[in-house]
PDB file with SEQRES, HELIX, SHEET and CRYST1 records, atoms N, CA, C and O in Angstrom:
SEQRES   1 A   88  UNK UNK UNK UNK UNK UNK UNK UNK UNK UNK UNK UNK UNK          
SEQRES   2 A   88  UNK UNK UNK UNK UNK UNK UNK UNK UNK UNK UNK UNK UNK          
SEQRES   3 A   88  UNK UNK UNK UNK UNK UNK UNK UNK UNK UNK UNK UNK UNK          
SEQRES   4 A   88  UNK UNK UNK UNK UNK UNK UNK UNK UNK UNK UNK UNK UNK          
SEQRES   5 A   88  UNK UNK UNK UNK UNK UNK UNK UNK UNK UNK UNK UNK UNK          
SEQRES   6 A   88  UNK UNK UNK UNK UNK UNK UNK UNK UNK UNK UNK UNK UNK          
SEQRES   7 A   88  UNK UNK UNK UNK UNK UNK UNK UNK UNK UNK                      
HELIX    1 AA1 UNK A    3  UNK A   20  1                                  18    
HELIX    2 AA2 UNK A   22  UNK A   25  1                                   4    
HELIX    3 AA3 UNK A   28  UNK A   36  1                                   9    
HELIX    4 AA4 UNK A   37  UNK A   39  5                                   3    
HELIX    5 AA5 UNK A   51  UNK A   64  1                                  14    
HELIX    6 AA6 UNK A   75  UNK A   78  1                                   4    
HELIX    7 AA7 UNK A   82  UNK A   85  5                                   4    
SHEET    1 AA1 2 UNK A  44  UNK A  48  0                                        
SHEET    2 AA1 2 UNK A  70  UNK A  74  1                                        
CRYST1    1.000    1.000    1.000  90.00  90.00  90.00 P 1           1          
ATOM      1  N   UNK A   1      92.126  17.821  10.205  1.00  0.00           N  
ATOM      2  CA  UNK A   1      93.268  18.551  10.735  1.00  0.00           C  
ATOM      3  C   UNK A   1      93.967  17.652  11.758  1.00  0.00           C  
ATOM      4  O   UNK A   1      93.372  17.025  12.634  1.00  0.00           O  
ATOM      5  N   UNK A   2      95.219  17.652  11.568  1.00  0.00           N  
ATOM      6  CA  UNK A   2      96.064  16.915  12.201  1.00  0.00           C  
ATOM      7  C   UNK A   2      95.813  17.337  13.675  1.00  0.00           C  
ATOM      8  O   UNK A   2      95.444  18.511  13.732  1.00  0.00           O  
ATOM      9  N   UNK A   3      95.933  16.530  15.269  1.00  0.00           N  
ATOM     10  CA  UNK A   3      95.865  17.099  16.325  1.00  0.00           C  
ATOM     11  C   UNK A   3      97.265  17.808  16.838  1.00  0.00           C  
ATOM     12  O   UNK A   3      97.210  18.416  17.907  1.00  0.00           O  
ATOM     13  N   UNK A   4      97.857  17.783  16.500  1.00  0.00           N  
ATOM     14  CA  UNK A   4      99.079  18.543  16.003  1.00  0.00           C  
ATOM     15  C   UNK A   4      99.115  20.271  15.972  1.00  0.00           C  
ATOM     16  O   UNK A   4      99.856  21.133  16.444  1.00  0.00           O  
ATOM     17  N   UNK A   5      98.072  20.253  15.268  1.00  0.00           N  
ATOM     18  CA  UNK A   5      97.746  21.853  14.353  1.00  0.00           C  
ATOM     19  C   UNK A   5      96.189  22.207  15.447  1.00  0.00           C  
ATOM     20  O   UNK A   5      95.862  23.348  15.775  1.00  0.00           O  
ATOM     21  N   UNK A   6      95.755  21.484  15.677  1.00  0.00           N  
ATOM     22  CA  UNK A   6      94.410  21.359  16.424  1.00  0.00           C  
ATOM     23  C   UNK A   6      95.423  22.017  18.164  1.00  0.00           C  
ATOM     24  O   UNK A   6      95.101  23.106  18.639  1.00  0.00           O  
ATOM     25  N   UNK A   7      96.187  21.434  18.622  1.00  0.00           N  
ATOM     26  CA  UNK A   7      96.741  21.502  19.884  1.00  0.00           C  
ATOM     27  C   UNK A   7      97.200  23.410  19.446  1.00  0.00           C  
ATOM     28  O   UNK A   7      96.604  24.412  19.840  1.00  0.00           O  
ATOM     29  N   UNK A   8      98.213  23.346  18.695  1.00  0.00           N  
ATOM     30  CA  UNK A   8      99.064  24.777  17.922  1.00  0.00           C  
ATOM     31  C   UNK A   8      97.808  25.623  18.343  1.00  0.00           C  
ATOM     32  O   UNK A   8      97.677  26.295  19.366  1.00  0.00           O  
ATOM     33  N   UNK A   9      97.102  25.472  17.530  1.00  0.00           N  
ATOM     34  CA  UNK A   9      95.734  26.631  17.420  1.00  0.00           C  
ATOM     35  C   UNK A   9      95.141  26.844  18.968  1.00  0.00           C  
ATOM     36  O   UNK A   9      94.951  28.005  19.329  1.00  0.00           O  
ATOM     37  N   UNK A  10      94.986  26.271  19.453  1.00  0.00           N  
ATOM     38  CA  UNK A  10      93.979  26.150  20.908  1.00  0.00           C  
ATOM     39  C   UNK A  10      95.012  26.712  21.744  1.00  0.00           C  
ATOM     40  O   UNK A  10      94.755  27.469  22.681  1.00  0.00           O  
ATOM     41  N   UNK A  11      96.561  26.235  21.313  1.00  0.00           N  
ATOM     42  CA  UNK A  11      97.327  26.976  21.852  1.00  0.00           C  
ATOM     43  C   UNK A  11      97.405  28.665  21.998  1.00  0.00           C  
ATOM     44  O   UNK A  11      97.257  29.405  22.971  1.00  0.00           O  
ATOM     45  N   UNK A  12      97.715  28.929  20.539  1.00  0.00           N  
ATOM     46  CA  UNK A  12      97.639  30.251  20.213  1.00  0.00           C  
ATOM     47  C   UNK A  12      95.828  31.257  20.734  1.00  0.00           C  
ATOM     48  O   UNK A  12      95.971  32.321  21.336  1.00  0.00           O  
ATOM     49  N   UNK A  13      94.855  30.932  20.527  1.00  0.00           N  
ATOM     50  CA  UNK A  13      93.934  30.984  21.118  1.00  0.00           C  
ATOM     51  C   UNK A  13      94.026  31.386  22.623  1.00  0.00           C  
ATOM     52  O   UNK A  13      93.822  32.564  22.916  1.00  0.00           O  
ATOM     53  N   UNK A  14      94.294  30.563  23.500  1.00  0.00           N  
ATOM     54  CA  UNK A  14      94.818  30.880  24.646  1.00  0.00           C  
ATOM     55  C   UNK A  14      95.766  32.219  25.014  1.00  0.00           C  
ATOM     56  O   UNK A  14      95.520  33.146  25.786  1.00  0.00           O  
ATOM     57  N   UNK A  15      96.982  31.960  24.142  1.00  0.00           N  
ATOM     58  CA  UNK A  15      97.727  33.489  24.206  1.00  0.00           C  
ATOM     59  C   UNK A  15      97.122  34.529  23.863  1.00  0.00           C  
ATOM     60  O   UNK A  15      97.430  35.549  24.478  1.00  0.00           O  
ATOM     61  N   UNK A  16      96.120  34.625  22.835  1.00  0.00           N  
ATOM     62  CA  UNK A  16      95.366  35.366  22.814  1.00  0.00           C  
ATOM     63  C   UNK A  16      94.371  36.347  23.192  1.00  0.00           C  
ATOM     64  O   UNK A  16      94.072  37.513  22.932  1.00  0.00           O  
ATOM     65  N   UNK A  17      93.902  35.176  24.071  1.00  0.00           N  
ATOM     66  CA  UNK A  17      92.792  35.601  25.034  1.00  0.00           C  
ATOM     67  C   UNK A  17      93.801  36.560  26.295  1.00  0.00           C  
ATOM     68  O   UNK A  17      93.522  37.678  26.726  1.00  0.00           O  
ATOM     69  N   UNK A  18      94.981  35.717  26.662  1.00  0.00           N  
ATOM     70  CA  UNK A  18      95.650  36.681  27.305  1.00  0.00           C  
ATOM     71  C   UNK A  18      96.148  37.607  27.417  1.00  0.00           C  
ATOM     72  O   UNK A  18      96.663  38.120  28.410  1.00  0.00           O  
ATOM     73  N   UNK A  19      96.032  38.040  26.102  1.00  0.00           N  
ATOM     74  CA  UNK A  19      97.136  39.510  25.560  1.00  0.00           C  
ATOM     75  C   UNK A  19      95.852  40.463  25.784  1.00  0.00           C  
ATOM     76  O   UNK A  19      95.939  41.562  26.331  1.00  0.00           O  
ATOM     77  N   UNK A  20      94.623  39.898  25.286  1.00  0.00           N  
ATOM     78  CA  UNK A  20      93.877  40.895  25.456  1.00  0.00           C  
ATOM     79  C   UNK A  20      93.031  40.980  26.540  1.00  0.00           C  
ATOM     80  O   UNK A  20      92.223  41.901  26.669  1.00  0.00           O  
ATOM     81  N   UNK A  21      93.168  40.053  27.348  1.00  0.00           N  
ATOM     82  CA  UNK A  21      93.095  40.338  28.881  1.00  0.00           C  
ATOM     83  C   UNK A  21      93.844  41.622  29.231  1.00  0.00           C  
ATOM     84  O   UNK A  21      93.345  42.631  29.730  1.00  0.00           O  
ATOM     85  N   UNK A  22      94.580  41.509  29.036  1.00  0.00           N  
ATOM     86  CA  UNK A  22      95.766  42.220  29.589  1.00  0.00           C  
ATOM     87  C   UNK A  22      95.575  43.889  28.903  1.00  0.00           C  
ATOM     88  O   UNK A  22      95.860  44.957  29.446  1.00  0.00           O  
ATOM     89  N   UNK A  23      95.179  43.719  27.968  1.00  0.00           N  
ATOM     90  CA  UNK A  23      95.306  45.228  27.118  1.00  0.00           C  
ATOM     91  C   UNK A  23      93.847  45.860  28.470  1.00  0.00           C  
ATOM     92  O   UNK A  23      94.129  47.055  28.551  1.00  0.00           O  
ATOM     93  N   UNK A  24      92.899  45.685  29.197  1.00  0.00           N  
ATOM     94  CA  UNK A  24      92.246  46.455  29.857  1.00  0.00           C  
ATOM     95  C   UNK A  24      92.882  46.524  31.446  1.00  0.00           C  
ATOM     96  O   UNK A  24      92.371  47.188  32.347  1.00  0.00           O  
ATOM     97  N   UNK A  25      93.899  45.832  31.558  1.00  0.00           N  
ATOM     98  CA  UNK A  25      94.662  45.752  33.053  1.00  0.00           C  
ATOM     99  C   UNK A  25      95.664  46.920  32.403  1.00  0.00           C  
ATOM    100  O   UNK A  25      96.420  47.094  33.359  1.00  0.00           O  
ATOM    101  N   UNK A  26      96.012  47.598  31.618  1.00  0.00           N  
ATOM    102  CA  UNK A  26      97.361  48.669  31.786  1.00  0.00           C  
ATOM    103  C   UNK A  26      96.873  49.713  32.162  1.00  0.00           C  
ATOM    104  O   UNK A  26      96.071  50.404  31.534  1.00  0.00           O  
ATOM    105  N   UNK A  27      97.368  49.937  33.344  1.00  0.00           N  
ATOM    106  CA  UNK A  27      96.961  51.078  33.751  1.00  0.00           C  
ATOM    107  C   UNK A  27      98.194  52.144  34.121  1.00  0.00           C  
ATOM    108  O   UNK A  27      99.349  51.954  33.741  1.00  0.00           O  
ATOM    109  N   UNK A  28      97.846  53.102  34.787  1.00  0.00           N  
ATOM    110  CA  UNK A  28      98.918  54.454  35.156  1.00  0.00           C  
ATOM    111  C   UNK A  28     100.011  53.569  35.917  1.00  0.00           C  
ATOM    112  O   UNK A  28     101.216  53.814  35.972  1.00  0.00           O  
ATOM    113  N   UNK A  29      99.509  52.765  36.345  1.00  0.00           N  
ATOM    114  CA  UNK A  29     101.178  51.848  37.015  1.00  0.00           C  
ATOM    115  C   UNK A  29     101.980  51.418  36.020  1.00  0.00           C  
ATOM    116  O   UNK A  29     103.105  51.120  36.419  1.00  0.00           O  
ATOM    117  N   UNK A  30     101.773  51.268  34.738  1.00  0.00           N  
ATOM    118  CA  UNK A  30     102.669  50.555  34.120  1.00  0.00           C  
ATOM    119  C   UNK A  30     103.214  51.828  33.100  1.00  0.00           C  
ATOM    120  O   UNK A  30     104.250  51.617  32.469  1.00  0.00           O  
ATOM    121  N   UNK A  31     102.656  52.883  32.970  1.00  0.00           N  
ATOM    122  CA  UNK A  31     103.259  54.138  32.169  1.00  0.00           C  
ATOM    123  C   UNK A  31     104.176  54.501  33.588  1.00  0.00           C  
ATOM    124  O   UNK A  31     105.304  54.893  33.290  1.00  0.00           O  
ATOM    125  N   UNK A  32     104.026  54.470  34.425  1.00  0.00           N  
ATOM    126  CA  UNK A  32     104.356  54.747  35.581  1.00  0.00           C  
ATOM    127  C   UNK A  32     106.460  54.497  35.773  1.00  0.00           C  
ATOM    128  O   UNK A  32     107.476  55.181  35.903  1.00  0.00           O  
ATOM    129  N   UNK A  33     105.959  52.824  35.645  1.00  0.00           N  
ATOM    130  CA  UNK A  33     107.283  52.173  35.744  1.00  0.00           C  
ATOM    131  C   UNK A  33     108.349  52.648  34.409  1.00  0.00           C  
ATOM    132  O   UNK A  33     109.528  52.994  34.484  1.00  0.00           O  
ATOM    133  N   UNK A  34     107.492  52.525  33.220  1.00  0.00           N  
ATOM    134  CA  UNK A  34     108.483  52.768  32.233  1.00  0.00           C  
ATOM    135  C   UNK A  34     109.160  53.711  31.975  1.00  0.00           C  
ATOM    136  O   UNK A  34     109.926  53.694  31.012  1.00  0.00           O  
ATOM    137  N   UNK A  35     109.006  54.965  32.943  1.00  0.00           N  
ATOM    138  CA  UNK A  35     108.856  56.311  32.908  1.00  0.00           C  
ATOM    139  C   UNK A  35     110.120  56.099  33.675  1.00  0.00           C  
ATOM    140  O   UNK A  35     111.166  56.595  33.258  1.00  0.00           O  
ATOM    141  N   UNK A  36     110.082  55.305  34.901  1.00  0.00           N  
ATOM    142  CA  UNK A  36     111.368  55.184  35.633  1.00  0.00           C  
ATOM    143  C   UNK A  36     112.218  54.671  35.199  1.00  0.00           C  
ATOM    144  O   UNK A  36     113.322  55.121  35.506  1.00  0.00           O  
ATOM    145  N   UNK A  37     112.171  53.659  34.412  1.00  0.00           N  
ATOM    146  CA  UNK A  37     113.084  53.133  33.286  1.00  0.00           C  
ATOM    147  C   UNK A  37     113.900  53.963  32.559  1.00  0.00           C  
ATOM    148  O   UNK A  37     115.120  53.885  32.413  1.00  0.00           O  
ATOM    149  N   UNK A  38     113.155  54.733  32.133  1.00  0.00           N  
ATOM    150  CA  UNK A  38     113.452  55.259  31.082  1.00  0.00           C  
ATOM    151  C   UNK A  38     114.044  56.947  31.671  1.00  0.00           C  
ATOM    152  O   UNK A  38     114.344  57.923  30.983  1.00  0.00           O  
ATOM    153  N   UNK A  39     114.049  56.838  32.708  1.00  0.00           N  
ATOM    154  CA  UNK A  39     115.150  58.040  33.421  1.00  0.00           C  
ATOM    155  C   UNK A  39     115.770  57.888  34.192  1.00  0.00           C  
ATOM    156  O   UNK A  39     116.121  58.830  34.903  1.00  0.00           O  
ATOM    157  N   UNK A  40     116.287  56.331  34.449  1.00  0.00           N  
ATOM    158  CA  UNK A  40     117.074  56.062  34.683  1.00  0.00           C  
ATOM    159  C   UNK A  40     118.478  56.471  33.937  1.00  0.00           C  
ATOM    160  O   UNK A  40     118.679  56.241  32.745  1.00  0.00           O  
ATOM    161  N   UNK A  41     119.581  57.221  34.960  1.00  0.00           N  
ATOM    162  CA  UNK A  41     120.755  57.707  34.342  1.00  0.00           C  
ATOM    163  C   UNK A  41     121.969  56.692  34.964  1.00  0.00           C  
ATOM    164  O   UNK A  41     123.180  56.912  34.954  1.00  0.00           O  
ATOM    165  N   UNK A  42     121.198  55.421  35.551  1.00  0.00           N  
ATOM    166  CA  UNK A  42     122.650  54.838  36.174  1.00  0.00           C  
ATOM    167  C   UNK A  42     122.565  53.253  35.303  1.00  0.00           C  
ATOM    168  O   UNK A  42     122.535  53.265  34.072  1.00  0.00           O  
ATOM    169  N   UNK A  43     122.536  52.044  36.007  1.00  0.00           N  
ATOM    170  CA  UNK A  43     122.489  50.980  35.383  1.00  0.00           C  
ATOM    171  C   UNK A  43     120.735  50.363  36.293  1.00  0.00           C  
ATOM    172  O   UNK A  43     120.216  50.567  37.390  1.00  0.00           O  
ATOM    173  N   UNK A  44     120.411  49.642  35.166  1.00  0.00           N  
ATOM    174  CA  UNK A  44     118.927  48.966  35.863  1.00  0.00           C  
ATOM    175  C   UNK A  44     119.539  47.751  36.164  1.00  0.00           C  
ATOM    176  O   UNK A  44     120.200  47.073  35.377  1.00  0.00           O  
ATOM    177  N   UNK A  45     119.273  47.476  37.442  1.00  0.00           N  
ATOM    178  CA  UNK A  45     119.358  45.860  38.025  1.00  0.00           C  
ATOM    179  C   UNK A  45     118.573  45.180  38.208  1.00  0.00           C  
ATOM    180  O   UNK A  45     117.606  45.531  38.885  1.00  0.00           O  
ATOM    181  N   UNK A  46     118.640  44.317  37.842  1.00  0.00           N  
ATOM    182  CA  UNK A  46     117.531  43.412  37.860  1.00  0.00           C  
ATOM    183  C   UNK A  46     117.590  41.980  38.421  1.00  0.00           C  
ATOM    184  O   UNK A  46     118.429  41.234  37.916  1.00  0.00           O  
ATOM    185  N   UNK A  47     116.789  41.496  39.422  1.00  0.00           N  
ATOM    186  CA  UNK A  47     117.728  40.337  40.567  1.00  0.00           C  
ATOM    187  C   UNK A  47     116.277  39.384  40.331  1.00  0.00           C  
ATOM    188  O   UNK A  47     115.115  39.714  40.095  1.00  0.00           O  
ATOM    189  N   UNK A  48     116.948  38.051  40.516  1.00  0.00           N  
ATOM    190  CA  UNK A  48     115.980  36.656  40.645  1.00  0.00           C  
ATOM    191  C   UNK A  48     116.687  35.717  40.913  1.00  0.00           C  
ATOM    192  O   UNK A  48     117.893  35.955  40.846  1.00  0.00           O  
ATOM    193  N   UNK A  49     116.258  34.252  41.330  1.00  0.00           N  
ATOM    194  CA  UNK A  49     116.569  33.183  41.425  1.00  0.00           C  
ATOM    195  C   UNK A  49     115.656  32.347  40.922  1.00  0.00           C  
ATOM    196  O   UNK A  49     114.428  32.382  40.848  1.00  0.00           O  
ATOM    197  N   UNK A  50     116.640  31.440  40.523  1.00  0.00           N  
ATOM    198  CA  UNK A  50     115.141  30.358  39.397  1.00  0.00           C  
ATOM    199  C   UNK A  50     114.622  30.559  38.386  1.00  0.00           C  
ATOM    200  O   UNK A  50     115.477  30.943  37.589  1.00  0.00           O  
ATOM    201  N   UNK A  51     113.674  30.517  37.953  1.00  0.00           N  
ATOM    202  CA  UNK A  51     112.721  30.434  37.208  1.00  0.00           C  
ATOM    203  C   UNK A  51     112.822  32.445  36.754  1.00  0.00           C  
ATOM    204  O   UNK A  51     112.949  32.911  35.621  1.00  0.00           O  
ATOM    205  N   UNK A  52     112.770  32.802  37.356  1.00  0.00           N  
ATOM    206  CA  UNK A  52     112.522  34.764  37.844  1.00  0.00           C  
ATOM    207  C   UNK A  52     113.976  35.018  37.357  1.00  0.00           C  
ATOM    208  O   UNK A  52     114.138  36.105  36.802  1.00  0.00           O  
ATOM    209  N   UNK A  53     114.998  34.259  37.458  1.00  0.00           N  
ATOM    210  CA  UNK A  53     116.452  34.677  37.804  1.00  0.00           C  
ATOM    211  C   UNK A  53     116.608  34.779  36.394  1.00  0.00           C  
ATOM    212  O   UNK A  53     117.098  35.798  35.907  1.00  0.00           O  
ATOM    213  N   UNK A  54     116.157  33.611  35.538  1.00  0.00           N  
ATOM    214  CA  UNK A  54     116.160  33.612  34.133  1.00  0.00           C  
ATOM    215  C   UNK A  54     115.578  34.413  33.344  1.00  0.00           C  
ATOM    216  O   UNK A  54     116.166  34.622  32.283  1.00  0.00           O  
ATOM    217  N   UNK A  55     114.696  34.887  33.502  1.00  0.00           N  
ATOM    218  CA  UNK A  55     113.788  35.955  33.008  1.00  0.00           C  
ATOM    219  C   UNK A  55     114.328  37.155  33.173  1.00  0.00           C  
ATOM    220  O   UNK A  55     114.413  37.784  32.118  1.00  0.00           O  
ATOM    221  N   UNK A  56     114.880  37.912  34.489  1.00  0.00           N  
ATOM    222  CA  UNK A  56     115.824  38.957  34.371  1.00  0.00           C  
ATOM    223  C   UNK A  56     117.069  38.913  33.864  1.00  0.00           C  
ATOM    224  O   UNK A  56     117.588  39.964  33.489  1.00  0.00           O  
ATOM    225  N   UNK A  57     117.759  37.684  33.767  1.00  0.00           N  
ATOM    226  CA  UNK A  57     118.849  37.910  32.972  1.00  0.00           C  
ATOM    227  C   UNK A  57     118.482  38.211  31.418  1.00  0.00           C  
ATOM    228  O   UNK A  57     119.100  38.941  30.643  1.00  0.00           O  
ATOM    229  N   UNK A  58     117.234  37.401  31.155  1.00  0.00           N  
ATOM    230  CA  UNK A  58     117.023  37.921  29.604  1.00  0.00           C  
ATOM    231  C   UNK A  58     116.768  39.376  28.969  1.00  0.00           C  
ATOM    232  O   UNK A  58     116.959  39.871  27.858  1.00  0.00           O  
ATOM    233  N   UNK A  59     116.044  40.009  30.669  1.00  0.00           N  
ATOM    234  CA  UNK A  59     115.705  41.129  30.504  1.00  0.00           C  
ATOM    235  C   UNK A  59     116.995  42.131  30.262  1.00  0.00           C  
ATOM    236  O   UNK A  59     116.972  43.084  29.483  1.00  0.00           O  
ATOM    237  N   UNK A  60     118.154  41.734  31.091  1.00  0.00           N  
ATOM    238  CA  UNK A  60     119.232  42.653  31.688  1.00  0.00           C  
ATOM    239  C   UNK A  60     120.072  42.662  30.020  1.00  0.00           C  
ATOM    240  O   UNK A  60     120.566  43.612  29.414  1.00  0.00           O  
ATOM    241  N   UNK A  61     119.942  40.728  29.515  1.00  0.00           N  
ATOM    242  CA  UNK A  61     120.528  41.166  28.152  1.00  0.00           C  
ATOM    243  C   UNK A  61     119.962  42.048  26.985  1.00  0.00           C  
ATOM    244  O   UNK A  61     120.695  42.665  26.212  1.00  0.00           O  
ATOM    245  N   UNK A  62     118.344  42.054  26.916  1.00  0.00           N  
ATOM    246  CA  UNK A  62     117.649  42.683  25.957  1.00  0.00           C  
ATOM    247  C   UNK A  62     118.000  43.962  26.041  1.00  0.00           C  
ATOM    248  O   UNK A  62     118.385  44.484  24.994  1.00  0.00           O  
ATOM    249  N   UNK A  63     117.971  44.594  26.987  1.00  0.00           N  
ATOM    250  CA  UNK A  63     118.009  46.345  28.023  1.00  0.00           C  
ATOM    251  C   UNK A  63     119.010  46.333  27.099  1.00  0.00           C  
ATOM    252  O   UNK A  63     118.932  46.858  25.989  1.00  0.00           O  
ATOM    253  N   UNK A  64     120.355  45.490  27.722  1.00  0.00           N  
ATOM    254  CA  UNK A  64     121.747  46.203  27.245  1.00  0.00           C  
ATOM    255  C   UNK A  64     121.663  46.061  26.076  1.00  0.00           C  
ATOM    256  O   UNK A  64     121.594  47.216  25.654  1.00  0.00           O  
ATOM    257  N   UNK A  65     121.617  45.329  25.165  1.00  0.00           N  
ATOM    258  CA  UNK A  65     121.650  45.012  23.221  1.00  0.00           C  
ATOM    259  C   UNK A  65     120.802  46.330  23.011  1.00  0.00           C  
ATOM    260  O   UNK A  65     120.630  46.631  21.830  1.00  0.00           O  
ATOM    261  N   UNK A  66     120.202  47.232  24.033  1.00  0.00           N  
ATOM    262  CA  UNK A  66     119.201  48.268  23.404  1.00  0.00           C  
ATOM    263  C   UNK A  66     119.528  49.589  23.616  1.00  0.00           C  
ATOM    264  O   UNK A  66     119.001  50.662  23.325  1.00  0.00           O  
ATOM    265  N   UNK A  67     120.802  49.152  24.353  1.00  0.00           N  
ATOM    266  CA  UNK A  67     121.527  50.680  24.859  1.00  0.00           C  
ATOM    267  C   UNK A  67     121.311  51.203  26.110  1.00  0.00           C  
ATOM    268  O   UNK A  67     121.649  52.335  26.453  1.00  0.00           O  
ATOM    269  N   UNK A  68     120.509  50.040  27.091  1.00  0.00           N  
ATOM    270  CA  UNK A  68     120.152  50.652  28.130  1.00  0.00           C  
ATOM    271  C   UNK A  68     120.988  49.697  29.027  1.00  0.00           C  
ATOM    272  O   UNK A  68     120.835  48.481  29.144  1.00  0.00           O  
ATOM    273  N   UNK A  69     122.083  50.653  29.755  1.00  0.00           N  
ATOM    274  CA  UNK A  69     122.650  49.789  31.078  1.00  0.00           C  
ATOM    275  C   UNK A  69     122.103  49.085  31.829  1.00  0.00           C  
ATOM    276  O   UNK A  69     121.467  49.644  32.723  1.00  0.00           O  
ATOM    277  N   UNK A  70     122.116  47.795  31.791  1.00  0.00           N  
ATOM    278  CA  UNK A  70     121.412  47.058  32.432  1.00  0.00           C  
ATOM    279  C   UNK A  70     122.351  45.503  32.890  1.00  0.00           C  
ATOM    280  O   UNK A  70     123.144  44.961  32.120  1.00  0.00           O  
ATOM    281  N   UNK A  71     122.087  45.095  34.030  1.00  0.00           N  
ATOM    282  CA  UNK A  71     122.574  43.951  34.285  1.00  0.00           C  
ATOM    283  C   UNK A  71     122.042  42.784  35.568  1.00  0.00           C  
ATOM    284  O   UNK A  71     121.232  43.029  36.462  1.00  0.00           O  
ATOM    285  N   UNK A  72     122.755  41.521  35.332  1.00  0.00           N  
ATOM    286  CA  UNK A  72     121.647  40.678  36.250  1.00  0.00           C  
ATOM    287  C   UNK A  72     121.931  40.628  37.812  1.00  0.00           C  
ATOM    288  O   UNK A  72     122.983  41.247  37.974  1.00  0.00           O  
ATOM    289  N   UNK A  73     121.351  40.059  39.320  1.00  0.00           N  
ATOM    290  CA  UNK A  73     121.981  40.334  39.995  1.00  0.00           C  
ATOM    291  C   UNK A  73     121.265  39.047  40.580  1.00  0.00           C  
ATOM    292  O   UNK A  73     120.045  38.909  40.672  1.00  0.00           O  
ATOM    293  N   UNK A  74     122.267  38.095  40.974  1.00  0.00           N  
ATOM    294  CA  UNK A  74     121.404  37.047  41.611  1.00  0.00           C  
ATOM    295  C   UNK A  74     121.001  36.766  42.750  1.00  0.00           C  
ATOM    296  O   UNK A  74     121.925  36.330  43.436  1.00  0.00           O  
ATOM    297  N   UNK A  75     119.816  36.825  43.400  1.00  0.00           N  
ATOM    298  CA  UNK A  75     119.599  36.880  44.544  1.00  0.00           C  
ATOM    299  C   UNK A  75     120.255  36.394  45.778  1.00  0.00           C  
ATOM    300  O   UNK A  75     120.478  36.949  46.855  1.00  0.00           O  
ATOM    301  N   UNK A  76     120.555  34.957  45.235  1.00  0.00           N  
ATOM    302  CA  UNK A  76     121.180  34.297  46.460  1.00  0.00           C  
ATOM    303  C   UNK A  76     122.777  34.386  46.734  1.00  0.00           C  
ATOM    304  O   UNK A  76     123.405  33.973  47.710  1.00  0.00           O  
ATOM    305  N   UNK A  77     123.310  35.156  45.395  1.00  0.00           N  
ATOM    306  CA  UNK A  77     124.871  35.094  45.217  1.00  0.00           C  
ATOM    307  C   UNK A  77     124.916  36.494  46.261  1.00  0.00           C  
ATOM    308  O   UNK A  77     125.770  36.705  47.122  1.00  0.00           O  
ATOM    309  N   UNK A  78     123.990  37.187  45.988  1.00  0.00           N  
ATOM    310  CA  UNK A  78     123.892  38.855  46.566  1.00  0.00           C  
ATOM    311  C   UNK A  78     124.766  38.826  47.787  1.00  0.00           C  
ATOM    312  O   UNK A  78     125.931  39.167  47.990  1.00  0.00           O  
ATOM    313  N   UNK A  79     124.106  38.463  48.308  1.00  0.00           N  
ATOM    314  CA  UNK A  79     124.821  38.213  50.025  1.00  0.00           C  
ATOM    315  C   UNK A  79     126.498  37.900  50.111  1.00  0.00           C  
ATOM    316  O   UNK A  79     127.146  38.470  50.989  1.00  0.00           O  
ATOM    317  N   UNK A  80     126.978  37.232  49.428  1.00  0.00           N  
ATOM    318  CA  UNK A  80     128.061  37.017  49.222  1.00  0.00           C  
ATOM    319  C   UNK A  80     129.656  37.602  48.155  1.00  0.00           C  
ATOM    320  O   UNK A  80     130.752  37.191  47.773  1.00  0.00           O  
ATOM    321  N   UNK A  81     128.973  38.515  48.111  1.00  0.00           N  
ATOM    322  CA  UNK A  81     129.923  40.062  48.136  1.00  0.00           C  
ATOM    323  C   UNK A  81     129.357  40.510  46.314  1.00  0.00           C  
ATOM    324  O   UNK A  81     130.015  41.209  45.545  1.00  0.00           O  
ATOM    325  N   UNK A  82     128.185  39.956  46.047  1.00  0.00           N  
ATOM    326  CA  UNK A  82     127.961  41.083  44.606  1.00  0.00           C  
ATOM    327  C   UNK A  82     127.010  42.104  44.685  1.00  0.00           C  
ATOM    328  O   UNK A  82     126.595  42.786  43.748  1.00  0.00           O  
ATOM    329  N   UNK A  83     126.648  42.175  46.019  1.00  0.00           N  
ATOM    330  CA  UNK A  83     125.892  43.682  46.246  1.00  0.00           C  
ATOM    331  C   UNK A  83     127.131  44.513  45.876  1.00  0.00           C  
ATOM    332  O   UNK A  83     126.838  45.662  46.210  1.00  0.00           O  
ATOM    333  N   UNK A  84     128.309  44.509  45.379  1.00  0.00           N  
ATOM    334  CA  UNK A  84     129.222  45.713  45.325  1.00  0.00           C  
ATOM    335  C   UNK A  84     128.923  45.996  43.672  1.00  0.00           C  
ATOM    336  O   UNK A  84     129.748  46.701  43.090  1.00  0.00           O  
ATOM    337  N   UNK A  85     128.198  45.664  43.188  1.00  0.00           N  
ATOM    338  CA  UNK A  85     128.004  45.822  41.497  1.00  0.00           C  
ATOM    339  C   UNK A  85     126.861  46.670  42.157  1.00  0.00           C  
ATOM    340  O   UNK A  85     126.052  46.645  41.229  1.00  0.00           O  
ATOM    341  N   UNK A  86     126.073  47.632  43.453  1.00  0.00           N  
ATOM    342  CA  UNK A  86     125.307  48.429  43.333  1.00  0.00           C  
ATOM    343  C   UNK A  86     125.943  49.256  44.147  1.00  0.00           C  
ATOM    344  O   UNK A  86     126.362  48.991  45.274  1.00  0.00           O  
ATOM    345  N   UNK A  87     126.031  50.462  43.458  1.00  0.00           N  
ATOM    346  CA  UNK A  87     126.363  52.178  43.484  1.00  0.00           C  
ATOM    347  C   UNK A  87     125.495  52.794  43.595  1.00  0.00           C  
ATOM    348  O   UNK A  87     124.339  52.452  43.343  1.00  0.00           O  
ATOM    349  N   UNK A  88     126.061  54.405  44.216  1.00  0.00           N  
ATOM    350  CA  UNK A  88     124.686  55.350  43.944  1.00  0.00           C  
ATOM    351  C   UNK A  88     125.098  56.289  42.826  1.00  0.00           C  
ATOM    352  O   UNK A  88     124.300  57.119  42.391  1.00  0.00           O  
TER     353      UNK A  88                                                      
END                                                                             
C-alpha cells in the first residue's frame, strides 16, 4: 500500500476515534442549545475573528441556505459601528 493511502487511512481512523469520542460527551447542554436555535424568531449571530471568524461565517451561510436567519458579525469590525446589525 502506497504511504499515500497508509497516511488517508490513519487519517480517517483518527476522525473516527473522534466522532465517537464525542457521541458519549452529548449531553443536555447540547439538546439544550439547539432548542434555542431553533426558537429563535429573530436572526442568529454569530461573531469571530480568525480562524473562529471563518467558521461562523460558514455557519451564518449554512443557517441561511437552510432557512434560518442567520448572519456573520466580526468581532473586531463590531466596535466600529456594526453592532447596529443587532436589534431586539
Amino acid at each position: 500500500m502506497s504511504p499515500l493511502l497508509v497516511r488517508a487511512r490513519e487519517t480517517l481512523k483518527i476522525e473516527i476515534a473522534g466522532l465517537e469520542g464525542l457521541i458519549e460527551r452529548l449531553g443536555p447542554e447540547f439538546e439544550e442549545a439547539v432548542n434555542l436555535l431553533y426558537a429563535c424568531q429573530g436572526k442568529i449571530i454569530l461573531a469571530g475573528m480568525g480562524k473562529s471568524g471563518l467558521i461562523a461565517q460558514k455557519i451564518a451561510a449554512t443557517l441561511t441556505s437552510t432557512g434560518t436567519p442567520a448572519l456573520f458579525l466580526h468581532a473586531g469590525e463590531s466596535t466600529h459601528g456594526d453592532l447596529g446589525i443587532i436589534t431586539k
